[in-house]
C-alpha positions, 0 to 999 in steps of 0.5 A, spaced: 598 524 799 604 525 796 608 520 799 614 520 795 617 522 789 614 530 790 617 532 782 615 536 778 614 533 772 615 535 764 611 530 760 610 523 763 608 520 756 614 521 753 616 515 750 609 514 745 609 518 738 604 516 733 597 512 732 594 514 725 586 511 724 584 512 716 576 511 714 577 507 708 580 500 709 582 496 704 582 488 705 587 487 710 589 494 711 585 494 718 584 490 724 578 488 727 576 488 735 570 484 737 569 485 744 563 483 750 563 488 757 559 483 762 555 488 767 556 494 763 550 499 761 547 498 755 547 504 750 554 507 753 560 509 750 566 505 749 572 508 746 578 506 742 585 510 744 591 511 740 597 515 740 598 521 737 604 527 738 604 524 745 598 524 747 593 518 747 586 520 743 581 517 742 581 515 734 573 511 734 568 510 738 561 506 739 556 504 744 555 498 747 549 493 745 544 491 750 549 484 751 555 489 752 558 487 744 561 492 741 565 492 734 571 496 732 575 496 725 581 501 725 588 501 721 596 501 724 601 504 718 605 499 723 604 494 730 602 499 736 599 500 742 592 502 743 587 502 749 580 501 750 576 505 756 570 504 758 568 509 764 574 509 768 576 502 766 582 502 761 585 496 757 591 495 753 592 492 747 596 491 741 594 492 735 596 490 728 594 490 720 590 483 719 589 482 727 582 479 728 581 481 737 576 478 741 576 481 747 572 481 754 572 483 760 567 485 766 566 492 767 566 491 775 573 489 776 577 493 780 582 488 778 580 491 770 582 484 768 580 482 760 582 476 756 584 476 749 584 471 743 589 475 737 596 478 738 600 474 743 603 481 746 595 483 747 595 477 751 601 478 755 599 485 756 592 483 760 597 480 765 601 487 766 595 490 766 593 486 772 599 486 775 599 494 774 592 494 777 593 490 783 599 494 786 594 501 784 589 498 787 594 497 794 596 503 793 589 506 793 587 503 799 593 507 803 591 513 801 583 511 804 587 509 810 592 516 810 586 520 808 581 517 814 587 517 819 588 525 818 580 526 818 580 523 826 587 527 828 589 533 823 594 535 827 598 529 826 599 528 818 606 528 818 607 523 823 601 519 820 605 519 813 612 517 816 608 510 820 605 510 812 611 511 808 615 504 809 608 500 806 607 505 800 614 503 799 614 495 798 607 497 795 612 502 789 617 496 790 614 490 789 611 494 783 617 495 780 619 488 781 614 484 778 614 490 772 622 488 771 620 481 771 615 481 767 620 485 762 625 480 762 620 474 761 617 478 755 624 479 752 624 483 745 616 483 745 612 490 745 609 488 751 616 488 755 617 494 752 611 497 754 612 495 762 619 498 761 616 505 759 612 504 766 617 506 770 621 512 773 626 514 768 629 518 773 630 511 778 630 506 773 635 510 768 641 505 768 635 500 766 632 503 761 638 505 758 640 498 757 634 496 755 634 501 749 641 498 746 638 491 747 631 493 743 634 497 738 636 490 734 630 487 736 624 491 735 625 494 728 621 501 725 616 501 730 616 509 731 614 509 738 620 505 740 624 509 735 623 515 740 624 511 746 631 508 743 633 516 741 631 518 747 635 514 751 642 515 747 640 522 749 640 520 756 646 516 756 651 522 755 649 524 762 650 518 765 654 517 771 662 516 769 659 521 762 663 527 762 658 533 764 656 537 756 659 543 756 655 550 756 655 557 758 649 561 760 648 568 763 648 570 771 643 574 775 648 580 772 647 578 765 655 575 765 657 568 762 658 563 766 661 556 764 661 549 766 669 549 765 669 556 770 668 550 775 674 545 772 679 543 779 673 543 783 667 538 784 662 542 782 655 540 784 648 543 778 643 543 781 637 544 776 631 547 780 626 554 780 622 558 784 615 556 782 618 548 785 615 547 792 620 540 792 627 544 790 624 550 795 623 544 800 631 542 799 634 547 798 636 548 806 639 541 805 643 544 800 644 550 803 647 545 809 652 541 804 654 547 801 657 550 808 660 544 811 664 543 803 665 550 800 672 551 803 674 544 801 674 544 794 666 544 792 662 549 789 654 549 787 652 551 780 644 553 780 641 552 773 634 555 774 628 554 770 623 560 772 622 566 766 620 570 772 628 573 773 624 578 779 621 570 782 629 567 780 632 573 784 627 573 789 627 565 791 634 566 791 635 571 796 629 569 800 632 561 801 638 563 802 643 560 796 649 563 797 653 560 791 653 561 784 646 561 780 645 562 772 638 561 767 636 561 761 630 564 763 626 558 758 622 553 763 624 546 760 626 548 754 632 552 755 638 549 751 642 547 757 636 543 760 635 539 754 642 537 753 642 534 760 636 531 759 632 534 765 624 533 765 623 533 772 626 537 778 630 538 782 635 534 778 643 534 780 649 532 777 656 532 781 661 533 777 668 531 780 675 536 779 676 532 771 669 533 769 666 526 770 659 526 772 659 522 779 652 522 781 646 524 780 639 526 784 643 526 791 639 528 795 640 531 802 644 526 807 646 522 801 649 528 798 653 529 805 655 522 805 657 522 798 662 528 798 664 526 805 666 519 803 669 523 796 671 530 798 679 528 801 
């Protein structure tokens, strides 16, 4: 069940950078985990995570004794996160040179619930972790819920998910809610930083770019916070009240069209393509602003990330989108949409006559009000 949030998302792990593991240690060069998994089966396989070019990989693992012990000695060029998995059950650490980690946990907790002796941050991130789980274990129970109730009546999954969707969002809410605090109880810690890079940046943007100015000063030479403060100065030159960056790309017809073609008018670029069930599923909303606003000083500027050019054309003609459309014919990789930062779509920026951006993400009704309260 996809409530909410239907994206099509580039790279979901776009704030990690690096976790190097070496097989010779010298004195002090390493860290040491000592861990018990009660109810765990004897001679498993428990694995150590790290991060490695943005993906988490497994750096070393052992099989557990027949009391559940395992033992872990591994090297961190700097403070960093890992994680330990065992089946489905994952928990987060933070490890360092010269830490001595006594971990434990009960391999039958949905809750994946663990104490820690070591590293203070290791201990704040078992209460994330808990909190974290909690609220996926809610959201888990919805999904049942839906799952069942469309199994007893399959002609009413629509109406099903509207009576579900308010629970689904104080569940996503109250998430949020408790992550923030957490953040902010936890201030300048990897720990916060860590809550923070669990959020949505397309809905906690401001957020998350206030919280990167904060932490650049705070948490210093780490690589993976390094990535996430340079990532987010990128993010701030797209923010509301940010002139829209320029550019220049080439029509279905193979002429140049550039942003500054729009200047005068509030121009809307809306960032989709034809393979995105989402931006297809928007467009008629689209469609109905752009007809009510066309002839009162409002244009579009759709920027597609297809490279099928037949499909881009095809989906143009068969959604009915009658205004301006241009592509790089690169995916996410067009020099366009990396300069506005665009890692899910459908994504948009209205642009006011002056080339300010105004808003972003405004999505059907909100987009009408939007340009009604503003459009004169």
């Amino acid at each position: 069940m996809r409530i909410k949030g239907l994206r099509f998302l580039k790279n979901a792990a776009w704030l990690f950078v690096l976790a190097i593991g070496i097989s010779a240690c010298k004195p002090k060069d390493y860290f040491i985990i000592r861990g018990t998994l009660k109810n765990a089966e004897p001679s498993k396989k428990v694995y150590l995570f790290g991060m490695l070019n943005n993906k988490m990989v497994a750096v070393d693992s052992t099989n557990l004794s027949e009391k559940g012990e395992f033992k872990f000695i591994h090297s961190s060029p700097t403070e960093d996160f890992y994680q330990l998995k065992y089946e489905k059950a994952e928990y987060l650490l933070i490890c360092n040179n010269t830490d001595e980690i006594k971990f434990e946990a009960n391999a039958k907790d949905p809750n994946m619930a663990y104490t820690i002796s070591g590293p203070e941050e290791s201990d704040a991130l078992a209460k994330l972790n808990v909190i974290r789980a909690k609220f996926s274990n809610q959201v888990e129970a919805l999904q049942t819920t839906f799952n069942n109730r469309v199994a007893d009546h399959p002609n009413q999954r629509t109406e099903i998910q509207q009576a579900l969707q308010p629970q689904y969002e104080a569940y996503v809410n109250a998430m949020n809610n408790a992550i923030l605090k957490f953040a902010k109880d936890n201030k300048g810690t990897l720990a916060s930083f860590y809550a923070m890079s669990t959020l949505n940046p397309q809905d906690f943007e401001a957020e998350l770019v206030k919280f990167a100015d904060e932490i650049k000063t705070e948490i210093k030479g780490n690589p993976t916070v390094d990535a996430f403060v340079q990532q987010m100065a990128l993010l701030k030159a797209v923010q509301v009240g940010q002139p829209a960056p320029a550019f220049t790309i080439n029509n279905v017809e193979g002429k140049p069209v550039s942003l500054s073609d729009f200047k005068g008018k509030f121009v809307l670029i809306d960032f989709w393509a034809s393979w995105c069930q989402p931006c297809r599923q928007e467009n008629p909303n689209v469609v109905k602003v752009y007809n009510k606003f066309k002839d009162k000083n409002f244009d579009i500027l759709g920027i597609s990330l297809d490279t099928d050019k037949a499909a881009w054309q095809n989906a143009i003609k068969a959604d009915g989108l009658a205004w301006h459309h241009v592509s790089e014919l690169k995916d996410f990789n067009g020099t366009t949409v990396r300069k506005y930062q665009v890692d899910a779509i459908p994504s948009s920026f209205l642009v006011n006559p002056e080339g300010i951006i105004v808003a972003k993400n405004l999505r059907g009704e909100q987009l009408d009000a939007f340009l009604t309260k503003t459009i004169k």
